[in-house]
C-alpha positions as CSV (number, residue, x, y, z in Angstrom):
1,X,0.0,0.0,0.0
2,X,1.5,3.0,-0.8
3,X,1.4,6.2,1.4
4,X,0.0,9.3,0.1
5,X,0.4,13.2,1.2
6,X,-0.8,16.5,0.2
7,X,0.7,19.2,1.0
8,X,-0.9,23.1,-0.2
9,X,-0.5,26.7,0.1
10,X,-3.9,28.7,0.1
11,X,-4.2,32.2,0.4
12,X,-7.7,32.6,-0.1
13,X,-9.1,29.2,0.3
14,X,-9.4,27.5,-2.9
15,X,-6.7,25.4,-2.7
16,X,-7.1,24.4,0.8
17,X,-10.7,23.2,-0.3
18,X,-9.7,21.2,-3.4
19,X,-7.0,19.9,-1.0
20,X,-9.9,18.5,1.5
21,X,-11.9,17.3,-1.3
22,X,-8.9,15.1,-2.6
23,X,-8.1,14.1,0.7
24,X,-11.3,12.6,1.5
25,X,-11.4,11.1,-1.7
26,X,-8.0,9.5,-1.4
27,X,-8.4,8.6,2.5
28,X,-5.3,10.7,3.3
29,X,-3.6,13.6,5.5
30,X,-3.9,16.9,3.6
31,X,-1.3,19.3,5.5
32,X,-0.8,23.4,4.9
33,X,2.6,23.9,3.4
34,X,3.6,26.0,6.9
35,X,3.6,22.8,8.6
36,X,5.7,20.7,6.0
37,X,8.6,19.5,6.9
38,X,11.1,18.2,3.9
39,X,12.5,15.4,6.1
40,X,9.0,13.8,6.8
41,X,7.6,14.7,3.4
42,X,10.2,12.5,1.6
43,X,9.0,9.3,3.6
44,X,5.3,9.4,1.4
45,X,5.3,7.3,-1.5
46,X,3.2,10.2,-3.3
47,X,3.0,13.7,-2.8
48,X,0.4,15.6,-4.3
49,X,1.5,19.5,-3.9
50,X,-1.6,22.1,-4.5
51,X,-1.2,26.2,-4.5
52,X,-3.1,28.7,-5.9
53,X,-1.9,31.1,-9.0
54,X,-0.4,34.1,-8.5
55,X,0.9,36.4,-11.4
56,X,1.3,32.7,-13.5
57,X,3.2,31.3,-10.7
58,X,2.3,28.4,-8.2
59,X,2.1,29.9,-4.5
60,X,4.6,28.0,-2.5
61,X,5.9,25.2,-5.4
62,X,9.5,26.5,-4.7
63,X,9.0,23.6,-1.9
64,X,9.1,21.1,-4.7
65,X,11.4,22.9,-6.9
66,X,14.0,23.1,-4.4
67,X,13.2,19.8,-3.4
68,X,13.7,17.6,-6.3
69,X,16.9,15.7,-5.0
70,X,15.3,14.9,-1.7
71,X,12.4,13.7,-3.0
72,X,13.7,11.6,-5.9
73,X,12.1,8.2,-4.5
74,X,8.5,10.1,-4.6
75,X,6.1,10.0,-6.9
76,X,5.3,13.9,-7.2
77,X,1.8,15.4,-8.8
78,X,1.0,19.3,-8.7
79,X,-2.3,21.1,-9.1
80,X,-3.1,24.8,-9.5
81,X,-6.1,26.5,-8.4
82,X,-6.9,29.9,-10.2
83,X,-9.9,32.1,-11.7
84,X,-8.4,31.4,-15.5
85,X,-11.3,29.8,-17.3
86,X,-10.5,26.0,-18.0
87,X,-11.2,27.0,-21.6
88,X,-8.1,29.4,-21.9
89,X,-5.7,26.0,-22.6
90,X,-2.9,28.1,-23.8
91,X,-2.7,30.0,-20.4
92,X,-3.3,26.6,-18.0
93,X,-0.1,25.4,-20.1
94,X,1.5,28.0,-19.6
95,X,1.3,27.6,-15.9
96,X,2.6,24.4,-16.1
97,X,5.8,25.5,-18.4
98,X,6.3,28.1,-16.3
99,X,6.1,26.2,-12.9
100,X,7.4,22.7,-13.3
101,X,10.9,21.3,-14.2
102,X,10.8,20.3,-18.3
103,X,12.4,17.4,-17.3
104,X,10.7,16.3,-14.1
105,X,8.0,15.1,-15.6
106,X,6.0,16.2,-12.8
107,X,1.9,15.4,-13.6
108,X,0.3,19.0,-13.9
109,X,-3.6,19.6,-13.0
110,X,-5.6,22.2,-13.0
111,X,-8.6,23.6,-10.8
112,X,-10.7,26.4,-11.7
113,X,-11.8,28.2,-8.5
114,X,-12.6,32.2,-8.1
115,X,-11.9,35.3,-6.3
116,X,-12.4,35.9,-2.7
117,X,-11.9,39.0,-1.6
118,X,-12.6,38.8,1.9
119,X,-9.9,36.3,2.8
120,X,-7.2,38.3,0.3
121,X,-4.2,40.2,2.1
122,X,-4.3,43.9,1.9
123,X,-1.5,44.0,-1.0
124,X,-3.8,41.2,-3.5
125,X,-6.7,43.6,-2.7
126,X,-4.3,47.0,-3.3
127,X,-3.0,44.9,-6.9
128,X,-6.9,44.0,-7.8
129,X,-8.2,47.4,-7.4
130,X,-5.0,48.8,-9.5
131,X,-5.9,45.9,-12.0
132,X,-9.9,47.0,-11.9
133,X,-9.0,51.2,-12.6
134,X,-6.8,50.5,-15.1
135,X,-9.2,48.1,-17.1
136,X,-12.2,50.1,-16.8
137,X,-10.2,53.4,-17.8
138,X,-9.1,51.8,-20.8
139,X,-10.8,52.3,-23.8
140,X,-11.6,49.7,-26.5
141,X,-11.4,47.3,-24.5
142,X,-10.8,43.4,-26.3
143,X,-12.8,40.7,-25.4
144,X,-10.4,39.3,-23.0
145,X,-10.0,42.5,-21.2
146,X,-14.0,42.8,-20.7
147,X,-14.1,39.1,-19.4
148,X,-11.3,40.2,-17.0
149,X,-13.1,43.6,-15.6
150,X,-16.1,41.2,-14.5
151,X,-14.3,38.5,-13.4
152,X,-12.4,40.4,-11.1
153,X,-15.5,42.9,-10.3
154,X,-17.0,40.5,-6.5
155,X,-15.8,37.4,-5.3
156,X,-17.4,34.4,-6.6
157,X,-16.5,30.7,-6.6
158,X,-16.4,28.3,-9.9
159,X,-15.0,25.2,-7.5
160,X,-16.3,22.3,-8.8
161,X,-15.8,18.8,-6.7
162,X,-16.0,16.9,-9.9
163,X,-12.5,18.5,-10.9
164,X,-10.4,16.5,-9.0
165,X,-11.6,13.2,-10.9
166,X,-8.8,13.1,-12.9
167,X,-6.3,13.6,-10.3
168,X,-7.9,10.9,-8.7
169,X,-8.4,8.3,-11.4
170,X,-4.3,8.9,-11.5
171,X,-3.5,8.4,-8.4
172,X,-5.7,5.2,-8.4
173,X,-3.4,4.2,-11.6
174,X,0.0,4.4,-9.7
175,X,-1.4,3.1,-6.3
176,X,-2.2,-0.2,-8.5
């Protein structure tokens, strides 16, 4: 039987609820990222690492990046959590060229979740307002750019529990 961790970084929550969900649906320990500790990491057969997107990068996947060597003998998977549509392919790869090794060959998922506001730090919330006056100063506004004024306009949440099949089914795969 082989032993399974998650480990996760959430901001705003998102990832720490995809994190849960997995977790149940693996029947194993999902631990924040503060808590992680390399040396007891590197024991689990499988560690799934989860963090949210920030400015195209993974919150906290400098763990696994820095990592690599110690964690050789484990089978590593990452997800992402962000408000990019799942349609918008060419940006959800680009999260994964941009965040895992080319030649770790380090699974890649991704989770659409939303905007929450009320859990964001004050600098998020000081970059989203910049992000909101500059959008709706600008004039002729593309398509994209009019998507991106309302999705960033309230907090909402697109989390979907059925997302993590994949991930699962995968997991399920090696585990056999």
């Amino acid at each position: 039987m082989k032993t399974i961790l998650i480990v996760y970084k959430s901001k705003t929550g998102f990832t720490k609820k995809y994190s849960e969900w997995i977790s149940e649906a693996l029947n194993c320990q999902a631990l924040p990222l503060e808590a992680a500790n390399i040396s007891e990491v590197s024991k689990y057969d499988i560690v799934i690492f989860g963090g949210g997107i920030y400015a195209s990068k993974i919150n906290g996947i400098k763990f696994i990046t820095n990592n690599l060597a110690t964690l050789k003998n484990t089978h590593l998977i990452v997800f992402a959590t962000g408000a990019t549509p799942l349609a918008a392919v060419e940006k959800v790869n680009q999260f994964k060229q941009t965040n895992i090794p080319g030649k770790s060959n380090i699974p890649f998922f991704y989770f659409q979740s939303g905007m929450n506001y009320k859990n964001m730090g004050m600098i998020d919330k000081f970059i989203m307002n910049v992000l909101k006056f500059t959008l709706r100063r600008k004039k002729n506004k593309d398509n994209i750019e009019m998507g991106a004024m309302e999705a960033i306009s309230d907090s909402y949440d697109n989390s979907n529990l059925k997302a993590i099949d994949p991930l699962i089914n995968y997991v399920h795969d090696i585990k056999s």
